[in-house]
N, CA and C atoms as a LAMMPS dump frame, in Angstrom:
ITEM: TIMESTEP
0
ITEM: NUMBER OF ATOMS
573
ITEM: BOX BOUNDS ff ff ff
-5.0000000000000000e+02 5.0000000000000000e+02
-5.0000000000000000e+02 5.0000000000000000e+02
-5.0000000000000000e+02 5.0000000000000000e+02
ITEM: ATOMS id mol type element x y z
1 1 1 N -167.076 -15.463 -176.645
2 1 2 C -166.624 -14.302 -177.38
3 1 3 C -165.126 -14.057 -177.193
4 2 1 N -164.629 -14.568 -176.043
5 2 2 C -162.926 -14.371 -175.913
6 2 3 C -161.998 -15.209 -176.749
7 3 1 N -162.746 -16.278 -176.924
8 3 2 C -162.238 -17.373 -178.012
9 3 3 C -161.604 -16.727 -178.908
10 4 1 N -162.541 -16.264 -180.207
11 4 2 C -162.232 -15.524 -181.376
12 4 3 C -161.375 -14.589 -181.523
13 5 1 N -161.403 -14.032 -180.18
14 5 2 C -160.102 -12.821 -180.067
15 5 3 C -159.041 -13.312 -179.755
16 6 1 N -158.931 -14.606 -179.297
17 6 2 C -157.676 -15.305 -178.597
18 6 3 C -156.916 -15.511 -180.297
19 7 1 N -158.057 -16.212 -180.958
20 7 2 C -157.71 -16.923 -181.97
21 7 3 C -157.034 -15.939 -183.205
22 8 1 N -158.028 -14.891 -183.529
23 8 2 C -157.322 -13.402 -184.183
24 8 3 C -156.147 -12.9 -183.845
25 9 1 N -155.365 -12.783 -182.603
26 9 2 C -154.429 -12.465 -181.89
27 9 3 C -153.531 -13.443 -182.499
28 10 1 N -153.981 -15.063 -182.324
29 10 2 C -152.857 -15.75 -182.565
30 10 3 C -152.581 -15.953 -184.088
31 11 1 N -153.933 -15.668 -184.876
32 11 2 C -153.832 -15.663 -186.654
33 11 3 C -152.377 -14.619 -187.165
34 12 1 N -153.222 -13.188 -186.417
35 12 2 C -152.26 -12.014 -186.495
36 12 3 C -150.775 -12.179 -186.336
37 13 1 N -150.195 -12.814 -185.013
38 13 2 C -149.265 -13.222 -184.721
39 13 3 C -148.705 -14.201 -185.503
40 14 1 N -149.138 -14.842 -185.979
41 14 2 C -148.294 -16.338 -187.021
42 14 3 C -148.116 -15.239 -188.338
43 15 1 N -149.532 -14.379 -188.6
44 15 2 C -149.148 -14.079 -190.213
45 15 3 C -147.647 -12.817 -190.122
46 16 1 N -147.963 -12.566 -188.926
47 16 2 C -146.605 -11.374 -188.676
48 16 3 C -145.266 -12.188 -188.599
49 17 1 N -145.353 -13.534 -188.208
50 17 2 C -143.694 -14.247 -187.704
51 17 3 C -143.718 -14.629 -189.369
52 18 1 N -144.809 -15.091 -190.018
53 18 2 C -144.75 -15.687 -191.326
54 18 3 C -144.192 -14.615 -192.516
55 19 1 N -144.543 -13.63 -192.463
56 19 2 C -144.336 -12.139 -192.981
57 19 3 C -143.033 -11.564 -192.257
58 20 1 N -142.366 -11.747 -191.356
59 20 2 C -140.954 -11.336 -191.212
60 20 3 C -140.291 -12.667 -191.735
61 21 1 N -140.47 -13.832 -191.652
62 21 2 C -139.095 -14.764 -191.848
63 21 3 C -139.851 -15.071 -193.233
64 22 1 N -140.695 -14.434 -194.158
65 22 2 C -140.699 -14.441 -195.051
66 22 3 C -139.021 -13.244 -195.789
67 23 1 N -139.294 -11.996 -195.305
68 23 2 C -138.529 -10.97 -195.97
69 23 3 C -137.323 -11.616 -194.997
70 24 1 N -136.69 -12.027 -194.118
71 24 2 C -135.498 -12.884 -193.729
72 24 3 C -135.39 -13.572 -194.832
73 25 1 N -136.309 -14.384 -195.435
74 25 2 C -135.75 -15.188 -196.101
75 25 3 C -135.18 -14.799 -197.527
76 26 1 N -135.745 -14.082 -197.618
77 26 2 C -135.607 -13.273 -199.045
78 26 3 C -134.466 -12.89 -199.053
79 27 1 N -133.974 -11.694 -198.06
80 27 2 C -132.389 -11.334 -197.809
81 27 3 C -131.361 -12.361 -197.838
82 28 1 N -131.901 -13.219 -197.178
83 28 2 C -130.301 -14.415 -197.305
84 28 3 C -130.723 -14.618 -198.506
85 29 1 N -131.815 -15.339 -198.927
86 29 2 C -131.265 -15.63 -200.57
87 29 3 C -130.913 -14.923 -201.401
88 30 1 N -130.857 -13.391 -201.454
89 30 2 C -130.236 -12.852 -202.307
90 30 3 C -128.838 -12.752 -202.376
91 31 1 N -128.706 -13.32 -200.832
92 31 2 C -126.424 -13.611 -200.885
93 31 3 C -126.298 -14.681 -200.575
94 32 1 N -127.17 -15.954 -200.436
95 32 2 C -127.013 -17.211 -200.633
96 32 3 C -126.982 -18.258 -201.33
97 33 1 N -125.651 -18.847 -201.844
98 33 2 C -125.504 -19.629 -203.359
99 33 3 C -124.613 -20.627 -202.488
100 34 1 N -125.805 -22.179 -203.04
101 34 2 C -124.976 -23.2 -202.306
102 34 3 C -123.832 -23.36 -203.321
103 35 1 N -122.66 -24.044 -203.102
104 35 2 C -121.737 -24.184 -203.858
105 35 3 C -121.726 -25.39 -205.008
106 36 1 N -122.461 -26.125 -204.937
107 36 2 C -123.205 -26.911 -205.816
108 36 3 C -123.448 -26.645 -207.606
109 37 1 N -124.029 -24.77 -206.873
110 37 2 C -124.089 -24.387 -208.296
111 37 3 C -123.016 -23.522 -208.489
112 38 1 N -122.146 -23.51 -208.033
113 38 2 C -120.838 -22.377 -208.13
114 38 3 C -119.879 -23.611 -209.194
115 39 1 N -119.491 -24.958 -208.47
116 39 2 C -118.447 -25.725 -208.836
117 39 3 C -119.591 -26.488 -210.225
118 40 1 N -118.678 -27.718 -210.728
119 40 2 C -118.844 -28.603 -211.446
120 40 3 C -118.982 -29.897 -210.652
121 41 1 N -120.15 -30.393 -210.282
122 41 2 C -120.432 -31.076 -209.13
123 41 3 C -121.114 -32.502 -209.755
124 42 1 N -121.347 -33.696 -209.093
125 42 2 C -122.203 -34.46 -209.268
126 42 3 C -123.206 -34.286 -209.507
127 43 1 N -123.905 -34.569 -210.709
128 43 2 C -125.374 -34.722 -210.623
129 43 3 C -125.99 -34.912 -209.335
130 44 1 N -127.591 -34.471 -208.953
131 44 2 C -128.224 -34.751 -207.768
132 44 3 C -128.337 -36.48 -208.056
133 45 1 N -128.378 -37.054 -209.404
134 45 2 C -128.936 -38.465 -209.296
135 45 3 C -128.02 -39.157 -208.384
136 46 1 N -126.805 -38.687 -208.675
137 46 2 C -125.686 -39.606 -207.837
138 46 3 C -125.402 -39.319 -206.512
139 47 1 N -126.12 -38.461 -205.906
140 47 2 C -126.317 -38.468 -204.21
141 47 3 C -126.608 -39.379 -203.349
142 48 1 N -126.006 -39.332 -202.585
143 48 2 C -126.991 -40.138 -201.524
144 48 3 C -128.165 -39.513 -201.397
145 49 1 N -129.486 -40.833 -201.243
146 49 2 C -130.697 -40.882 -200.859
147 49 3 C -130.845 -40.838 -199.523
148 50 1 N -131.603 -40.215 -198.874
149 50 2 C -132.107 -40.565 -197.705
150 50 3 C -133.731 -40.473 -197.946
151 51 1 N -134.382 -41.606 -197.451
152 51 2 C -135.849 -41.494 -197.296
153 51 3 C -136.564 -42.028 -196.371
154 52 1 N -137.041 -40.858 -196.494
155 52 2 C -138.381 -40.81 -195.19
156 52 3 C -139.222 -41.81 -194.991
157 53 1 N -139.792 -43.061 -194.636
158 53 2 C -141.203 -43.473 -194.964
159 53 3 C -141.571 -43.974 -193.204
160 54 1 N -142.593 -44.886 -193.622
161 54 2 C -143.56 -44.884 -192.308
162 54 3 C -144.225 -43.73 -191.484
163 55 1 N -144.299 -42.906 -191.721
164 55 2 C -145.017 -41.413 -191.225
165 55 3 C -146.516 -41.747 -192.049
166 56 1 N -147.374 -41.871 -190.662
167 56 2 C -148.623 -41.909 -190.731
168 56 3 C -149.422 -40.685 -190.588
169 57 1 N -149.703 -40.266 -192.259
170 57 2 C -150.345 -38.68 -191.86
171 57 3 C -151.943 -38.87 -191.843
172 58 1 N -152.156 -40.168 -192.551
173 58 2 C -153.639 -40.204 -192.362
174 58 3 C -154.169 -40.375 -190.621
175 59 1 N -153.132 -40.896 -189.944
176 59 2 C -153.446 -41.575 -188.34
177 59 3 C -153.326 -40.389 -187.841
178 60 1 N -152.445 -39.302 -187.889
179 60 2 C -151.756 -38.058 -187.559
180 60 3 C -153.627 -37.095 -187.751
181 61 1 N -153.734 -37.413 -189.033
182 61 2 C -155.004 -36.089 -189.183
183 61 3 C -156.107 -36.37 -188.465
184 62 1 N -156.358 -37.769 -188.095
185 62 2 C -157.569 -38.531 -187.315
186 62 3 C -157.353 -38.503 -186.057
187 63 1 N -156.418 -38.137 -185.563
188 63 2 C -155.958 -38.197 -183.938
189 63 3 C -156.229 -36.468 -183.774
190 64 1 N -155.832 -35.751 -185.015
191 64 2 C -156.029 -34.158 -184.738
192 64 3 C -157.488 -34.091 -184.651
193 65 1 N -158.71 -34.408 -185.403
194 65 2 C -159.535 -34.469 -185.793
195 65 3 C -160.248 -35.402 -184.488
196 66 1 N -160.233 -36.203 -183.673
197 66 2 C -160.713 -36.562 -182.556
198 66 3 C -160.073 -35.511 -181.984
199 67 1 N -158.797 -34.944 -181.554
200 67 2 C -158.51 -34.371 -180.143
201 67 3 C -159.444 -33.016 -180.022
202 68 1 N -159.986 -32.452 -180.892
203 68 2 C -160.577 -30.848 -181.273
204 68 3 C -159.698 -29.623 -180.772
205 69 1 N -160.83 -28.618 -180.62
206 69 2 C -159.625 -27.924 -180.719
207 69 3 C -159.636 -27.1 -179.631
208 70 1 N -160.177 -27.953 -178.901
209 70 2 C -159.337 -27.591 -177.253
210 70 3 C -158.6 -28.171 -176.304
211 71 1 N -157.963 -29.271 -177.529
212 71 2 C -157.224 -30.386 -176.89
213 71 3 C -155.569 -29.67 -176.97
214 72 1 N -155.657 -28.942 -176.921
215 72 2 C -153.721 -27.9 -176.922
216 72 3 C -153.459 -27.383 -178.272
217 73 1 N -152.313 -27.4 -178.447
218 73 2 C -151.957 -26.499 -179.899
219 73 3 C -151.994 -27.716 -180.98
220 74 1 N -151.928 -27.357 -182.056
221 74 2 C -152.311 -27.894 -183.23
222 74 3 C -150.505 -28.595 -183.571
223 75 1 N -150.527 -29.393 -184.436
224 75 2 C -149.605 -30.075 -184.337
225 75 3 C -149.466 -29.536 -186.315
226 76 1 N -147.898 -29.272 -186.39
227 76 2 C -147.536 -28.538 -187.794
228 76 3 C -147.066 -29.729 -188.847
229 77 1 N -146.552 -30.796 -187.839
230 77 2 C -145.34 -31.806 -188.828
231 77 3 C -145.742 -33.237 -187.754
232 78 1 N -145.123 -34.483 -188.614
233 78 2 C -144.659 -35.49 -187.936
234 78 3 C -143.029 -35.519 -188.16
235 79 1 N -142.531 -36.086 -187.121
236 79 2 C -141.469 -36.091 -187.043
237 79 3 C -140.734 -37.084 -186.827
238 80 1 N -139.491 -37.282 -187.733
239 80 2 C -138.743 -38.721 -187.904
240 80 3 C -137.572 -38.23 -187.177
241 81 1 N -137.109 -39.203 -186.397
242 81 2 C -136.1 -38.916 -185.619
243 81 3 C -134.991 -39.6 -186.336
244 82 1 N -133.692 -39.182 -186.85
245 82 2 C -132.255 -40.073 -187.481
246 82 3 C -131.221 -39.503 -187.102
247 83 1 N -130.537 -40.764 -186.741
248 83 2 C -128.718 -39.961 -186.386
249 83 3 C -128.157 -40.446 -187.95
250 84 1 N -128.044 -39.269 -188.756
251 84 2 C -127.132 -38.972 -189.415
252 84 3 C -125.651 -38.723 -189.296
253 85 1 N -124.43 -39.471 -190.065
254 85 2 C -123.306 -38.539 -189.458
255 85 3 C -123.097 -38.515 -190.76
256 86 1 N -121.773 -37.146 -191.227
257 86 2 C -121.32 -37.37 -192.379
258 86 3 C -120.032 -38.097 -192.937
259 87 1 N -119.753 -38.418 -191.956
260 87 2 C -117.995 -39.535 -192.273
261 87 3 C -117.251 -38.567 -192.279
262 88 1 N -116.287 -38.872 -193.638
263 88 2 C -115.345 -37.734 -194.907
264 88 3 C -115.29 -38.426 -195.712
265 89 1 N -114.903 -37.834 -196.036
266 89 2 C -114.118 -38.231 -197.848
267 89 3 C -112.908 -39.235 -197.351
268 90 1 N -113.077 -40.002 -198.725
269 90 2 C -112.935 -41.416 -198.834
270 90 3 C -110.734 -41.072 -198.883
271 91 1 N -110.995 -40.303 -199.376
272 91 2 C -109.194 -39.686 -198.964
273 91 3 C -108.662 -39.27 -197.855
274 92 1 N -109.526 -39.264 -196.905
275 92 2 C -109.339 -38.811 -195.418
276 92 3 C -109.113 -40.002 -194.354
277 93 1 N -108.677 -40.165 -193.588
278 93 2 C -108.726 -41.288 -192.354
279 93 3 C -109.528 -40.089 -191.126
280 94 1 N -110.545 -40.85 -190.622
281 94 2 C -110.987 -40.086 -189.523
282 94 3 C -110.909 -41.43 -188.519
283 95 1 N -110.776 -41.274 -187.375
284 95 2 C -111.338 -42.061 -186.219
285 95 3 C -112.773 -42.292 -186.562
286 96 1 N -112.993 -43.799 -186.077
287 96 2 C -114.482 -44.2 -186.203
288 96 3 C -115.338 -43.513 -185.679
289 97 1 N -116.619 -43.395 -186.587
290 97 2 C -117.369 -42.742 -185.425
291 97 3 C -119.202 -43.481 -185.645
292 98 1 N -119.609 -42.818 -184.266
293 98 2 C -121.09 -43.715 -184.379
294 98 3 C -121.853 -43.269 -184.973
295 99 1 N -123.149 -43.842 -185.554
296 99 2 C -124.495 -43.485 -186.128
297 99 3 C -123.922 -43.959 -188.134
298 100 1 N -125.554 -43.554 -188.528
299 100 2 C -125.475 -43.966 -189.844
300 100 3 C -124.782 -42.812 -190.561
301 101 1 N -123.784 -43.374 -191.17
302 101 2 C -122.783 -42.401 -192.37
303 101 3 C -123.65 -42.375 -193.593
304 102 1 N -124.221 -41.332 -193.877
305 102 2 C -124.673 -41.277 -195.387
306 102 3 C -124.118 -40.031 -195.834
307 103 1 N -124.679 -39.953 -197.287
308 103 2 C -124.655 -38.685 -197.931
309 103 3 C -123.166 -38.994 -198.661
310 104 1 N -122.793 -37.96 -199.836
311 104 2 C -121.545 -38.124 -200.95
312 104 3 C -120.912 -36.769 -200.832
313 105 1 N -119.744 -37.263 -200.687
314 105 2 C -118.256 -36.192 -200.714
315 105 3 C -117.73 -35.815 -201.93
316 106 1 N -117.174 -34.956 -202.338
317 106 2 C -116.837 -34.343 -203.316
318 106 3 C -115.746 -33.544 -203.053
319 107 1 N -114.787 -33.687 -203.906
320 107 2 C -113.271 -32.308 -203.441
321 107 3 C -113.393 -31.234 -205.132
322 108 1 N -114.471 -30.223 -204.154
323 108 2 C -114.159 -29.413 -205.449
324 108 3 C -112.846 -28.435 -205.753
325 109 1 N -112.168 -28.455 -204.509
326 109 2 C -110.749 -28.235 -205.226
327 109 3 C -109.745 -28.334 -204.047
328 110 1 N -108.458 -28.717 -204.586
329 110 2 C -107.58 -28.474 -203.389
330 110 3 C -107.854 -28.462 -201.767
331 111 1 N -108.314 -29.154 -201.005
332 111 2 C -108.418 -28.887 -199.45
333 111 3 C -109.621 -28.457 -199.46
334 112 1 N -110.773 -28.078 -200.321
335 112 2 C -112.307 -28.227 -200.217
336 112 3 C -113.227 -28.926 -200.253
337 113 1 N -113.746 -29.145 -199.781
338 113 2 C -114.504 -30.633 -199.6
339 113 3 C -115.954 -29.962 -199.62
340 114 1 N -117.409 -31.104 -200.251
341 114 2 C -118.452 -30.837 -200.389
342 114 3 C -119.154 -32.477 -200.009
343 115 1 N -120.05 -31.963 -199.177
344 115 2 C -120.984 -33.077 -198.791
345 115 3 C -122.155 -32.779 -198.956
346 116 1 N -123.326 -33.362 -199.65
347 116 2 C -124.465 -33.224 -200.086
348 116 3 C -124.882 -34.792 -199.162
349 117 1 N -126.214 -34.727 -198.982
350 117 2 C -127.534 -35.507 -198.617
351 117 3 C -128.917 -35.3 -199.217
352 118 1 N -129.429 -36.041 -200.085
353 118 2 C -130.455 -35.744 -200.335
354 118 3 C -131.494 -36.465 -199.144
355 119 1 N -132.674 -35.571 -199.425
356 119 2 C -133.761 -36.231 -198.113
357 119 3 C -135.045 -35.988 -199.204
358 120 1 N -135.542 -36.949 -198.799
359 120 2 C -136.938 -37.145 -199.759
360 120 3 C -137.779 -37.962 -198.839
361 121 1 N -139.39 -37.233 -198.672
362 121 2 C -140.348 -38.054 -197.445
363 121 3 C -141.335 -37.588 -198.902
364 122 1 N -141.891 -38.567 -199.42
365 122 2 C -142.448 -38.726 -200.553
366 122 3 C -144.244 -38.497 -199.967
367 123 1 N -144.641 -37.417 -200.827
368 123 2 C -146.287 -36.949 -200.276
369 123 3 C -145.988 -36.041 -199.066
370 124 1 N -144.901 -35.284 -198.369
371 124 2 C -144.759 -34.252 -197.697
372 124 3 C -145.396 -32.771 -198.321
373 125 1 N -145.929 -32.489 -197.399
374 125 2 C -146.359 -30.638 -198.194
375 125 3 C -144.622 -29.926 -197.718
376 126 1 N -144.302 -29.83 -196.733
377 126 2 C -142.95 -29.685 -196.074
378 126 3 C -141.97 -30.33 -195.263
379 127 1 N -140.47 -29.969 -195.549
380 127 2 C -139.693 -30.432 -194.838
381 127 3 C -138.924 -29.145 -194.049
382 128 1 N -138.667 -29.829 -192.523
383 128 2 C -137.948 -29.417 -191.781
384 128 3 C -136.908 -30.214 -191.081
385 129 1 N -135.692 -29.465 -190.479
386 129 2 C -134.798 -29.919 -190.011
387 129 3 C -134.31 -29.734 -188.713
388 130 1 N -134.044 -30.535 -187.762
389 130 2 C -133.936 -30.153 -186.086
390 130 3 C -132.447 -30.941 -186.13
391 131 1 N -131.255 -29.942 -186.062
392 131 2 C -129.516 -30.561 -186.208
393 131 3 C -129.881 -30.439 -184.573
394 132 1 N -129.338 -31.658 -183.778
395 132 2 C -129.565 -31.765 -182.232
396 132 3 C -128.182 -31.297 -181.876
397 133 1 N -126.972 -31.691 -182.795
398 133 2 C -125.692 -32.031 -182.61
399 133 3 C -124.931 -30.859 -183.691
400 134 1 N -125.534 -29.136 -183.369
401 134 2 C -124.991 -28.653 -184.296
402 134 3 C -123.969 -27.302 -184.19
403 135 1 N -122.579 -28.143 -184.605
404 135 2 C -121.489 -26.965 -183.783
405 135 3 C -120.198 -27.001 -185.066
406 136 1 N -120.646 -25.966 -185.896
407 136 2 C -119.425 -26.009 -186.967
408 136 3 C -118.232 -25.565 -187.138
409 137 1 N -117.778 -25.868 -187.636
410 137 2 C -115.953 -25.101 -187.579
411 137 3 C -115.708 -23.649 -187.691
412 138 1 N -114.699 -22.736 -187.958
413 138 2 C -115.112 -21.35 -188.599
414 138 3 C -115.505 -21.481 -190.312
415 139 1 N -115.082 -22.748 -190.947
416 139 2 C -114.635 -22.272 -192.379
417 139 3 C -115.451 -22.834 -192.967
418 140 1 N -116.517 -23.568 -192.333
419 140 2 C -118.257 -24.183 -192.469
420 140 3 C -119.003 -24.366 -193.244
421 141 1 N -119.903 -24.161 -194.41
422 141 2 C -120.898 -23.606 -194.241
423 141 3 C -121.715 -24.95 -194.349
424 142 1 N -123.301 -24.543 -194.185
425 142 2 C -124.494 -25.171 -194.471
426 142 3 C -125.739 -25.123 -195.168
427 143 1 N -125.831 -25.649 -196.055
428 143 2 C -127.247 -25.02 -196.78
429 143 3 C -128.291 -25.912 -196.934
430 144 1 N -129.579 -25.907 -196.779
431 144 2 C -130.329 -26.333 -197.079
432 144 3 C -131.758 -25.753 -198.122
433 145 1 N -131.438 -26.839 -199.297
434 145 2 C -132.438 -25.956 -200.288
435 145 3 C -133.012 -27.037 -201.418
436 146 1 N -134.087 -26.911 -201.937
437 146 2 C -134.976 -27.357 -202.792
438 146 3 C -134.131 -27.573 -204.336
439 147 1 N -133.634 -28.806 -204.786
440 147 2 C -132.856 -29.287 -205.934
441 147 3 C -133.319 -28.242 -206.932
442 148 1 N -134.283 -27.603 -207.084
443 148 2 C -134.446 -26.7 -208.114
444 148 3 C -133.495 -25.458 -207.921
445 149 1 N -133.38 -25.173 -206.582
446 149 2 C -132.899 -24.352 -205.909
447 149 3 C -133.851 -22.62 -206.185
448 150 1 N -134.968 -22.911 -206.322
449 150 2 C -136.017 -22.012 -205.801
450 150 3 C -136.451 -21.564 -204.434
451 151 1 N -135.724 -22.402 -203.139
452 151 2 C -135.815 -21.968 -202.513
453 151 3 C -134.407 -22.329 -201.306
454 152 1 N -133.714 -21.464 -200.976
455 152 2 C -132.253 -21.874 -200.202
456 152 3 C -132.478 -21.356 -198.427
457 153 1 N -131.576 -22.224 -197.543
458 153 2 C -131.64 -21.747 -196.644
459 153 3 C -130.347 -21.764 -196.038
460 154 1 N -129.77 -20.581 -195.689
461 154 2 C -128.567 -20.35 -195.513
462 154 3 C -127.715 -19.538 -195.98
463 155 1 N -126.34 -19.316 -195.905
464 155 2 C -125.748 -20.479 -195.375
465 155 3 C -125.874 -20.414 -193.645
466 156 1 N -125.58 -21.398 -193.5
467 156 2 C -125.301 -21.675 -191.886
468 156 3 C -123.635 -21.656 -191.353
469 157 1 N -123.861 -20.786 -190.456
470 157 2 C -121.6 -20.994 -190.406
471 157 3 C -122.047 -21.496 -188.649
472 158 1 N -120.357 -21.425 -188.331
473 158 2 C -120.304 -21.327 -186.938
474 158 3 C -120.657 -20.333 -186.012
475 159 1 N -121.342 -19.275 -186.92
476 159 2 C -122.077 -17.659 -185.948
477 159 3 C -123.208 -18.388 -185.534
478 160 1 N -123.757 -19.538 -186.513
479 160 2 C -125.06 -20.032 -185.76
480 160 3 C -125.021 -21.557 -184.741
481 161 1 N -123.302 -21.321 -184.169
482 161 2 C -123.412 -22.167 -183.307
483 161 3 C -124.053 -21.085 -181.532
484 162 1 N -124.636 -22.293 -181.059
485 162 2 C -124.867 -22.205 -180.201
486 162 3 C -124.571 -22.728 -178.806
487 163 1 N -124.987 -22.347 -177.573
488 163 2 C -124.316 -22.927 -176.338
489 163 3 C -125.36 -24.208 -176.065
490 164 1 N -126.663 -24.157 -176.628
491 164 2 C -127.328 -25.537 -176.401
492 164 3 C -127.475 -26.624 -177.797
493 165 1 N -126.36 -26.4 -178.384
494 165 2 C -125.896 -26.848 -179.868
495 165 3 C -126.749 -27.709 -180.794
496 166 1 N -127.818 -27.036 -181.059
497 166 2 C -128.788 -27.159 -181.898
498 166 3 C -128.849 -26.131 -182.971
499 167 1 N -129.747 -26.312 -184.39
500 167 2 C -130.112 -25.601 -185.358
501 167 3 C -131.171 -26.358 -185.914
502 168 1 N -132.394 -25.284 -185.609
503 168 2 C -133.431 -25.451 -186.636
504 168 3 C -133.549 -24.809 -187.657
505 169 1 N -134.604 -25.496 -189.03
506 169 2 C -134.284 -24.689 -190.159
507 169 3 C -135.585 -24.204 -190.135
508 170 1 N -136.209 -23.17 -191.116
509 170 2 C -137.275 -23.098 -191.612
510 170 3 C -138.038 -24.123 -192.51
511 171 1 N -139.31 -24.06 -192.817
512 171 2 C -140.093 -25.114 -193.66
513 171 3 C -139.27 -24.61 -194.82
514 172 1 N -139.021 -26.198 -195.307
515 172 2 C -138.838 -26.034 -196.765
516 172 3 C -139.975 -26.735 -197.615
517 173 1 N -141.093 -26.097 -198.243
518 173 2 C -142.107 -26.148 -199.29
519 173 3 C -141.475 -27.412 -200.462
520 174 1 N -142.03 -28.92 -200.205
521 174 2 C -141.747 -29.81 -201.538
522 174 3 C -141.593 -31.016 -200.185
523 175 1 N -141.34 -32.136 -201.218
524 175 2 C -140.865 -33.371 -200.924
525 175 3 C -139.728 -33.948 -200.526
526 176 1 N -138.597 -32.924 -201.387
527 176 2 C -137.616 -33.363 -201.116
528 176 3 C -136.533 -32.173 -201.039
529 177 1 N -135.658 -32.268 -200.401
530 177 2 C -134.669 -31.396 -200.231
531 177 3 C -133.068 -31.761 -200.01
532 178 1 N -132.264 -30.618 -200.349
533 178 2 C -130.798 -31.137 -200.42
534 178 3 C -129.94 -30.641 -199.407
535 179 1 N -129.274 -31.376 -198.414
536 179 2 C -128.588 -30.632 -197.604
537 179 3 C -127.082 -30.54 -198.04
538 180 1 N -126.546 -29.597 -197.798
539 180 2 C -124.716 -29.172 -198.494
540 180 3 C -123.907 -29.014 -197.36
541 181 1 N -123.245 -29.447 -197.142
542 181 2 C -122.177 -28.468 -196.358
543 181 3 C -120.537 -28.76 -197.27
544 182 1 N -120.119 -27.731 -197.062
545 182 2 C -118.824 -27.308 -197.314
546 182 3 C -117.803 -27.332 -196.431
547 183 1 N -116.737 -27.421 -196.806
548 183 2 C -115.799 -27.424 -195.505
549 183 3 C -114.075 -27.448 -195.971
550 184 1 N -113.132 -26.776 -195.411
551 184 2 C -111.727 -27.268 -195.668
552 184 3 C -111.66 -28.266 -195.059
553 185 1 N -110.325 -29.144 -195.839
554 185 2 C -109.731 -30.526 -194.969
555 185 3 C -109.301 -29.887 -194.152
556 186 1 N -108.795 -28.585 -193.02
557 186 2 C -108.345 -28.805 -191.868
558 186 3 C -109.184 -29.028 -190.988
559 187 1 N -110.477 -28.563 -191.385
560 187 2 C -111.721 -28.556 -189.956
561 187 3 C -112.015 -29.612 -190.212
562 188 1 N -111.605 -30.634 -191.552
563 188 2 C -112.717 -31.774 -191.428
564 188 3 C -112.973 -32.81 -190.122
565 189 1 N -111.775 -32.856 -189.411
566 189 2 C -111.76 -33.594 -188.05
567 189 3 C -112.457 -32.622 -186.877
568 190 1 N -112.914 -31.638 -187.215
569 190 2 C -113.548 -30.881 -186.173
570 190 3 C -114.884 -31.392 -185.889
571 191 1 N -115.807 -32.095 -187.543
572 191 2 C -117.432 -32.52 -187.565
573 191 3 C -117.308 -33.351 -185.982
């Protein structure tokens, strides 16, 4: 009989965190516009791709499905681990740096610079994002949002740097999603 109450407690509790960073989310999007749709930008076709594959959700649901459900907490996502970096723009000289450079630059005007990544894990119900390495300039931003742009997250500045320099995002609902950041050429040597 303590079970059920454990379990009600914890229903209650998710639908309450789900029901506040629902109306969070709502507020930023009503003052959140990636710049994407502000400027005259590349088509999404001409982005860089990034894609997801090898994520075994059928092995994932059969391992949940043997462990039951008193084998610990329930597991939400699989998770692909990538070092992403974003370079710069092809007009910039930066010092080399390590990991895979993807994603497309854009100067939507004078000393502004735009970097998009698309991410696509094809048959996802959601995507999420864990930045391990995340510490932005002041003049920043970051967005992450659904190419329809029905659903945005952000922006992200340097208020959401932190001292253990990480940023997680919320689920983003779909397959695929677009990450933005913005930036002046003076911070660009700051990434």
């Amino acid at each position: 009989m303590i079970r059920p109450k454990k379990c009600a407690f914890v229903l209650i509790s998710i639908v309450t965190a789900v029901l506040f960073l629902s109306i969070t989310v709502a507020l930023a999007e009503m003052n959140a516009r990636p710049l994407a749709k502000e400027y005259q930008v590349l088509p999404l076709e001409m982005v860089d791709v990034l894609e997801i594959t090898g994520l075994d959700v059928n092995a994932a649901l059969s391992e949940e499905m043997t462990a039951g459900p008193d084998k610990g907490p329930y597991r939400v996502g699989l998770v692909a681990k990538m070092e992403v970096v974003t370079g710069a723009p092809t007009s910039l000289t930066l010092p080399q740096v390590k990991g895979q450079i993807r994603g497309t630059w854009e100067e939507l005007e004078a000393g502004l610079f735009m970097w998009r990544l698309r991410v696509i894990s094809s048959g996802a119900q959601w995507l999420s994002f864990g930045f391990t390495r995340y510490k932005l300039p002041r003049d920043a931003k970051l967005f992450v949002y659904r190419p329809d742009y029905q659903w945005v997250a952000g922006p992200y500045t340097s208020k959401d740097n932190e001292t253990h320099g990480q940023l997680w995002t919320p689920m983003i609902l779909g397959e695929e999603v677009v990450l933005e950041l913005t930036i002046k050429e003076t911070s660009i040597k700051e990434l």
